[in-house]
C-alpha positions, 0 to 999 in steps of 0.5 A: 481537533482532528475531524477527518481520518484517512487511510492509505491502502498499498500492497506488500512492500516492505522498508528496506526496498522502497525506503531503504535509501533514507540517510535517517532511520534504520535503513537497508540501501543495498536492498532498496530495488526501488529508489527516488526515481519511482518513490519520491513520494514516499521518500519525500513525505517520509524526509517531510515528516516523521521517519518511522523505521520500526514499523512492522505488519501483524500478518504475512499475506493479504489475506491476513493484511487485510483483516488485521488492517480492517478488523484488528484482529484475525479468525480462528477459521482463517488462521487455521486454512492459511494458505489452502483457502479451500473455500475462497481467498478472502478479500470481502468475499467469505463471512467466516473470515470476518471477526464478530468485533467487526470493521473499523467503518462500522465501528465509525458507523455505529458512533454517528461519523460518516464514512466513504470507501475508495476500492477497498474488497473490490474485485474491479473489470474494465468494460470492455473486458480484455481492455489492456493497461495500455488501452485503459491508460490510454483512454485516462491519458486523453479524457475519452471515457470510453472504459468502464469499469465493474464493482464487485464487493462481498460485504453489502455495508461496505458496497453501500458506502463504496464509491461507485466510480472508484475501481478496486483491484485489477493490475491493468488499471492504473493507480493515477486514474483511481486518484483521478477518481479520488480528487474528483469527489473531493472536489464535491466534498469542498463544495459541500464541505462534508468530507467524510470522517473516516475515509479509506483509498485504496491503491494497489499497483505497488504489487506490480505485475513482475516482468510480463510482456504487455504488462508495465516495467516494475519500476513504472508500476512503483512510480505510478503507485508513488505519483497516485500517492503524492497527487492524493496528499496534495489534493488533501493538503491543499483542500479547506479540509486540510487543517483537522486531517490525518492520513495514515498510509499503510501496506497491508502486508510484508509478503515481497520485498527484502528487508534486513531487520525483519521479514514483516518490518513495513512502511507506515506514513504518517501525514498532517498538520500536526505530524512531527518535521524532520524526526526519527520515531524508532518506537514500535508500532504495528497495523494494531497501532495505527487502528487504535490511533485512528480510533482515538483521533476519532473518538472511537473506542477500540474494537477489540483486545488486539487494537485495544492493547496496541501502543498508540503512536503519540510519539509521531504528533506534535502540538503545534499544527504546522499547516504547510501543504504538500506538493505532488512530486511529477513522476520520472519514470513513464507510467507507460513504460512497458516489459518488452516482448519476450522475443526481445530477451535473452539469458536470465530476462527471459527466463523472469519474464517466462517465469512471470508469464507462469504468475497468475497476476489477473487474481489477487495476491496468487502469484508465487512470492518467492518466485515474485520477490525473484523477478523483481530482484532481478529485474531492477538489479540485473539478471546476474545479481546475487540474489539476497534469499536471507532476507527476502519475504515475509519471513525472510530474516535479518539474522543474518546481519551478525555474520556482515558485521562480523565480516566488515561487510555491514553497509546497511545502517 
């Protein structure tokens, strides 16, 4: 029996980008801006496992993706102010945008299991403050300890039973140190043999920073994210915890990237002992899906109708454990590899990366997603590369494919 829940929290990419290249499932290669060479995790647990290729979010921006991942659900009141956020953006900072069903940990709580939170509703800050990534990185890289880092999280319970070495968001920290800080308690957990029942990691880089001098490239930002991936799933898959684990890894949201099905179709890794090998589920499930089946591993009930009437994803699991563990794929892209100065540019770079400097990208999720999806497109495919509008975004459209088809020009199977 399944023990132990895990769930992976990422930031707003979609399918076609990041694992459009797959030659199993529904892929979309000629958008996938970010190939093997900054997401072989992702590619290779996918190819490993169960290619899920019908998978979709149930909101658009974060400030949905995290209540319909947390909750299941979202508020009448958060519905209704969408995009004005007068009061707050809500991240665990606005009670009007919590549903009375409740969290899934206090669901978890409320039954007896036990739970830990990694950077989840955290508004992180380095000490010092101004510390670049550079520095912080820096400072990672040769163990010196010298940075610090701030907590802030809204919701009390969830503070509680928050690690308080683990940093939430902030882009100048990154993603590898937070799995640094994961492995570290796991390394407790075997010792005590008390891994938690349910457990969330958060790992946000994935957003990027677009093309910021002082910032990292794009590309180094997504292989960062994908390396702090790989290197949890093989501390976990290589733990005495290993053989009643599952860890679902799931975006939070659709709102950048390009996808030519739909808009809000995202990625959703399904990894354990008893996940199917080398199958293409094309069955649809939402963040509603992977709630309800978290719950049922759990033995919880659901918290509420939306999680409730969610289809359960029995089609990604098998009965035959297959207890091979995954070994994390090293990175090819230097973590380190900077946006260069703006001096430096010339033509369209310098126009996205003045457009990037414009970005907010201090604050969560401000950034402007057409203007983000824009600089990151350009980016990875060149300044002069036709920019596919049709199908990029949250509500970006795959509609669009009849007209490929009928012109001969479909090459996205």
């Amino acid at each position: 029996m399944v023990e132990n829940g895990v769930a992976g929290r990422q930031e707003e990419r979609v399918w076609g980008e990041g694992l459009g290249e797959l030659e199993e499932g529904y892929g979309g290669r000629r958008l996938c801006i970010f190939g093997s060479e900054s997401a072989d995790s992702r590619r290779g647990l996918a190819e490993q496992g169960v290619v899920r290729d019908n998978e979709y979010c149930s909101g658009v921006n974060c400030a949905e993706g995290h209540s319909w991942t947390t909750e299941g659900n979202v508020t009448d009141h958060l519905e209704k102010s969408f995009g004005g956020f007068t009061r707050s953006y809500t991240w665990g900072n606005d009670a009007l945008t919590y549903s009375s069903s409740g969290f899934i940990w206090d669901n978890v709580l409320a039954h007896g299991l036990s739970f830990r939170n990694f950077g989840e509703m955290d508004y992180a800050a380095p000490v010092p403050e101004d510390a670049s990534f550079e520095t912080i990185y820096g400072d990672f890289v040769e163990d010196a300890g010298e940075i610090g880092f701030t907590q802030d999280i809204g919701i009390e319970r969830l503070s509680r039973y928050s690690s308080p070495t683990y940093p939430g968001w902030n882009m100048r920290i990154p993603d590898v140190l937070r799995a640094d800080r994961f492995l570290s308690e796991l390394q407790g957990f075997e010792e005590r043999g008390d891994l938690p029942n349910f457990t969330i990691v958060y790992l946000p880089n994935d957003h990027t920073s677009g093309t910021s001098p002082g910032a990292p490239t794009p590309r180094a930002q997504m292989a960062d994210n994908d390396l702090a991936l790989g290197r949890v799933i093989d501390g976990l898959s290589h733990s005495r915890f290993w053989p009643k684990t599952c860890i679902f890894v799931i975006e939070d949201d659709p709102q950048a990237g390009f996808d030519h099905v739909d808009g809000h179709r995202s990625l959703c890794l399904v990894v354990s002992p008893y996940t199917a090998r080398g199958k293409v589920v094309s069955d649809f499930y939402n963040q509603t899906s992977v709630l309800h089946t978290m719950q049922r591993i759990l033995g919880l009930p659901p918290m509420n109708q939306m999680d409730a009437m969610a289809p359960l994803m029995d089609t990604c699991f098998v009965d035959r454990a297959d207890m091979t563990a995954y070994d994390a794929l090293p990175n090819t892209v230097p973590l380190d590899e900077m946006n260069p100065d703006l001096g430096a540019l010339r033509g369209g770079d310098h126009h996205w990366a003045m457009e990037s400097i414009r970005q907010p990208f201090d604050e969560f999720d401000a950034a402007d997603e057409d203007t983000l999806n824009r600089i990151l497109w350009h980016a990875t495919q060149g300044a002069d590369a036709p920019y596919p509008a049709h199908v990029a975004g949250a509500h970006g459209s795959g509609l669009a494919r009849r007209d490929l088809i009928l012109t001969g020009d479909d090459d996205d199977d």
